[in-house]
Z-matrix of the N, CA and C atoms (Angstrom, degrees):
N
C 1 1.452
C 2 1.523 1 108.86
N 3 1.193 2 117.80 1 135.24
C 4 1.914 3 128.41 2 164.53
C 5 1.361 4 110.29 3 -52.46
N 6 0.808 5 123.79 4 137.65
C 7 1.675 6 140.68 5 164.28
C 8 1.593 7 89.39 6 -57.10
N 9 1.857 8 95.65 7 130.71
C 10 1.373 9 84.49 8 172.79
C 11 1.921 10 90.62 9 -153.38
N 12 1.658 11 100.21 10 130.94
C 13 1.569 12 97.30 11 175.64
C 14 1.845 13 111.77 12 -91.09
N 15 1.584 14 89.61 13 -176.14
C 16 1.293 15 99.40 14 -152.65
C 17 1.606 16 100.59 15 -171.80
N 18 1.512 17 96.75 16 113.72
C 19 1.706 18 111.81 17 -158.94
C 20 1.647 19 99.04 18 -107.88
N 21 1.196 20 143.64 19 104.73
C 22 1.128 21 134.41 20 -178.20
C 23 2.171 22 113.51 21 -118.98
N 24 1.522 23 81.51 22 118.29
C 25 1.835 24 82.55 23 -172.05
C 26 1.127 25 101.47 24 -99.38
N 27 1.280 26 81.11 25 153.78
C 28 1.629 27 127.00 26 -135.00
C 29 1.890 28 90.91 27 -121.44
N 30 0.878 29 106.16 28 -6.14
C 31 2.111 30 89.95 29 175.82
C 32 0.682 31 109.26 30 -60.57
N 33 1.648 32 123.70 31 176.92
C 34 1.405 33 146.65 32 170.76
C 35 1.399 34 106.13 33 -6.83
N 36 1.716 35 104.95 34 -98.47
C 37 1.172 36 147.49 35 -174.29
C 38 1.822 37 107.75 36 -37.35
N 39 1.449 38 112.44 37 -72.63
C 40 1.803 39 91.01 38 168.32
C 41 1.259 40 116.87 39 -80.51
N 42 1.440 41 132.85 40 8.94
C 43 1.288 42 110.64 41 155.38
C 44 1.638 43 123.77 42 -93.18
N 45 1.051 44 94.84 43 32.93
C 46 1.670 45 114.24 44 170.73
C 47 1.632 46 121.19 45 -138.32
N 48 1.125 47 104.54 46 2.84
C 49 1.397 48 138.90 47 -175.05
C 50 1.953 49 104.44 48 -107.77
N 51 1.267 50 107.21 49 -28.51
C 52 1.430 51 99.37 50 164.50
C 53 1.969 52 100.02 51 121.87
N 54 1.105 53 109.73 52 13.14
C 55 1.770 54 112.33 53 -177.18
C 56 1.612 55 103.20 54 -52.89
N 57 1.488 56 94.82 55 -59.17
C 58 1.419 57 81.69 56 -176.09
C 59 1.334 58 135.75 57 -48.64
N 60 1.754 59 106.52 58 -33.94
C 61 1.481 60 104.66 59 -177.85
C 62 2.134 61 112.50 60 -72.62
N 63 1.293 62 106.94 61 -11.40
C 64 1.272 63 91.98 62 154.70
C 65 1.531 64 127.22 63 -107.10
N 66 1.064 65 116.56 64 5.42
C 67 1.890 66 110.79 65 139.57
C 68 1.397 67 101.44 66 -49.00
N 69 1.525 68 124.90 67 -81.32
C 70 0.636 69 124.33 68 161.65
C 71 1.924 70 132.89 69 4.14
N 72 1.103 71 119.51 70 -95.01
C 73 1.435 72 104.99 71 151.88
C 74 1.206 73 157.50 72 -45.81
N 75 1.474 74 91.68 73 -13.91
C 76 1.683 75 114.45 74 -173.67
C 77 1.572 76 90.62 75 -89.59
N 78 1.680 77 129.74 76 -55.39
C 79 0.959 78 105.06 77 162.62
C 80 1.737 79 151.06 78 -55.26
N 81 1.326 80 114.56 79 -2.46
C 82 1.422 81 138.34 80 163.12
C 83 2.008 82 99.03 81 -63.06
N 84 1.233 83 116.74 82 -57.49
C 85 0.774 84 110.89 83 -151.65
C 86 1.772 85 97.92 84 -79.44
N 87 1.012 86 131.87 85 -45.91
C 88 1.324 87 139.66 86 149.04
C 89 1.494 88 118.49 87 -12.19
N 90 1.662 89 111.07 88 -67.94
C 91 1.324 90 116.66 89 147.03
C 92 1.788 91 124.96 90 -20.46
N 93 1.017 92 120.88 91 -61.13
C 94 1.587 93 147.30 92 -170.57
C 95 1.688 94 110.58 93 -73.87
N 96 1.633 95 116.45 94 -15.89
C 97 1.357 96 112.24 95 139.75
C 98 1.448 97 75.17 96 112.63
N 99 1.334 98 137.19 97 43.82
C 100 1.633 99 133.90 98 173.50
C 101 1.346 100 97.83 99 -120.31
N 102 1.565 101 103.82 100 141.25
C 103 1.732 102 121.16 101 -166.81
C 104 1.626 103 94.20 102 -84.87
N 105 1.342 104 122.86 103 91.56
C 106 1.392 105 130.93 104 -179.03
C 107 1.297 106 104.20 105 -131.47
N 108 1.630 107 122.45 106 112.62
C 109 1.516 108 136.19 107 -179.85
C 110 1.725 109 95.31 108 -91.02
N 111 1.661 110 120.59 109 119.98
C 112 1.358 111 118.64 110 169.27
C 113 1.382 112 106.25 111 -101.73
N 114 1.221 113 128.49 112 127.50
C 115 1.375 114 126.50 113 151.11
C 116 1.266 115 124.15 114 -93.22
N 117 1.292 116 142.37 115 108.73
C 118 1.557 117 110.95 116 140.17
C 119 1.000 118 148.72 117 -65.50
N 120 1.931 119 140.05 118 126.24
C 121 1.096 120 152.59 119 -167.29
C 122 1.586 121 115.59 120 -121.00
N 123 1.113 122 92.16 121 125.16
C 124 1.290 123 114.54 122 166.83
C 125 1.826 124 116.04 123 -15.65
N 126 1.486 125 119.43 124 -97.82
C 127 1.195 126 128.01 125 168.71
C 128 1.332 127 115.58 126 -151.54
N 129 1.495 128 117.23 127 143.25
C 130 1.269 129 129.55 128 -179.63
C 131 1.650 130 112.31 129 -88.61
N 132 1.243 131 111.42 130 -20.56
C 133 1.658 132 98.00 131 156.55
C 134 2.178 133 82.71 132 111.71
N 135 1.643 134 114.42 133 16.71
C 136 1.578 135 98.59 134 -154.85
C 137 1.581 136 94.61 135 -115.25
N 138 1.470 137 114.86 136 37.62
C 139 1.567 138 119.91 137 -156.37
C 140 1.494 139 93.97 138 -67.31
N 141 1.107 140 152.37 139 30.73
C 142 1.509 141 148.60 140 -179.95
C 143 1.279 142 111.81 141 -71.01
N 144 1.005 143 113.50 142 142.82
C 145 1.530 144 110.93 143 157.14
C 146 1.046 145 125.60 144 -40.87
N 147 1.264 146 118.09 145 155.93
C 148 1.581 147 126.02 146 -167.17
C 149 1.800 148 123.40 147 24.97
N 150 1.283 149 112.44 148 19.25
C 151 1.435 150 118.65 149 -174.65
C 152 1.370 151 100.57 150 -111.77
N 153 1.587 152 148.90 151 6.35
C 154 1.306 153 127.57 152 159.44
C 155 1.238 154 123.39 153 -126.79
N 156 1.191 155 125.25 154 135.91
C 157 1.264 156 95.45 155 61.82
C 158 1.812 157 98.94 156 -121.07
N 159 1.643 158 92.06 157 160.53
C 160 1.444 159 94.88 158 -165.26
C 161 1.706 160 106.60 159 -95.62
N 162 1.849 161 113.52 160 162.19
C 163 1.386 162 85.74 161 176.14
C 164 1.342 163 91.16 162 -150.04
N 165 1.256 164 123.33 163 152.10
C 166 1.793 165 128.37 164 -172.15
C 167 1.731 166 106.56 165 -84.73
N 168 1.001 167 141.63 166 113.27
C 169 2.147 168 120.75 167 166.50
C 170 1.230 169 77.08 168 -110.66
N 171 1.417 170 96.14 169 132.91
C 172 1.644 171 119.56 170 174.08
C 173 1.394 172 105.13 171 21.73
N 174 1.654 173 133.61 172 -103.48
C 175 1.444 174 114.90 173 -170.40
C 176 1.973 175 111.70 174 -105.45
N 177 1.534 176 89.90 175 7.76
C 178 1.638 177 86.80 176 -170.85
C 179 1.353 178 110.73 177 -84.80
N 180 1.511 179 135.49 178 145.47
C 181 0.930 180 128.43 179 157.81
C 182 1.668 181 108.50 180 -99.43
N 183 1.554 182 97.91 181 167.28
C 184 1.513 183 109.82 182 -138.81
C 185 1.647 184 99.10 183 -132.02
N 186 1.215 185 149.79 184 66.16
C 187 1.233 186 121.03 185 -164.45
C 188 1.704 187 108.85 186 -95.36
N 189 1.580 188 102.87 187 -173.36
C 190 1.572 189 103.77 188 -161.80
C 191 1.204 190 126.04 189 34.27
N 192 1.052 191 101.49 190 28.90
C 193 2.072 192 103.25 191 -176.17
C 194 1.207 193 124.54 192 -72.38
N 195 1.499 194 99.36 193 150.98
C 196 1.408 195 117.47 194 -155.92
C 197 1.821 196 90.90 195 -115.27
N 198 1.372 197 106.45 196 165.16
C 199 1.522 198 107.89 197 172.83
C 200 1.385 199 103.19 198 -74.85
N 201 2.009 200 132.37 199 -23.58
C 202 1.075 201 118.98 200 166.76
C 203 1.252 202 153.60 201 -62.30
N 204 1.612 203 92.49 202 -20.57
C 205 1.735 204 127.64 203 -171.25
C 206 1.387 205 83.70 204 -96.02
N 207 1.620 206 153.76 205 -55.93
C 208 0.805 207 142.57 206 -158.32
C 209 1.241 208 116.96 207 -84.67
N 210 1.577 209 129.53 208 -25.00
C 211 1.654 210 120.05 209 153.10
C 212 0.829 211 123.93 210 -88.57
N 213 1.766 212 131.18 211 -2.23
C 214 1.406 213 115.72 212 153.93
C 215 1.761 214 115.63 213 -70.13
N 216 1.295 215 103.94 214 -19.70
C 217 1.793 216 106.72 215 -172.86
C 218 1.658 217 86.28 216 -66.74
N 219 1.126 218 121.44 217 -50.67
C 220 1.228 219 115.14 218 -127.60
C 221 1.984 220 93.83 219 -91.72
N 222 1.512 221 129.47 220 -20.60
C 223 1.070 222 125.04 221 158.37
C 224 1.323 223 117.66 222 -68.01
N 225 1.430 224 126.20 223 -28.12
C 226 1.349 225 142.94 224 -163.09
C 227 2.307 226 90.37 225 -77.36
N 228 1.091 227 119.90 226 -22.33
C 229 1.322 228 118.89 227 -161.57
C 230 1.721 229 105.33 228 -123.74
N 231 1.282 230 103.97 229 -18.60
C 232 1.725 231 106.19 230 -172.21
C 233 1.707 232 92.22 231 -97.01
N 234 1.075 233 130.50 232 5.17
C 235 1.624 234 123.00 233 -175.59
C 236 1.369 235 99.28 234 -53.10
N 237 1.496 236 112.21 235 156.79
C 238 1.638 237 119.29 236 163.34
C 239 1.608 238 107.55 237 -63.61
């Protein structure tokens, strides 16, 4: 698999929206021996309704994301 990062904000708003619980998973997968860089960031500026929590894979942005939408992105982009 490609090294692949992954920026997940952490403000107010998606961290009440559920961010953490995909740190959360993202670190599972990390665990499991996958080249996954997590950052947390501040805010992406995407405080809208129904748009967070937001999450960066490498250059995609990701909104309302789910840990499902975000490990299918993220196998869909780490392929050999």
């Amino acid at each position: 698999m490609k090294p692949v990062t992954v920026q997940i904000c952490v403000g107010t708003h998606c961290t009440m929206m559920g961010a953490m619980n995909l740190y959360e998973a993202l670190q599972s997968m990390q665990e499991e021996g996958l080249e996954i860089t997590i950052d947390l960031v501040r805010c992406f500026g995407d405080c809208k309704a129904n748009e967070a929590p937001v999450v960066v894979v490498n250059d995609k942005k990701i909104v309302s994301a789910t840990s499902e939408k975000v490990m299918e992105y993220i196998m869909e982009v780490g392929k050999v």
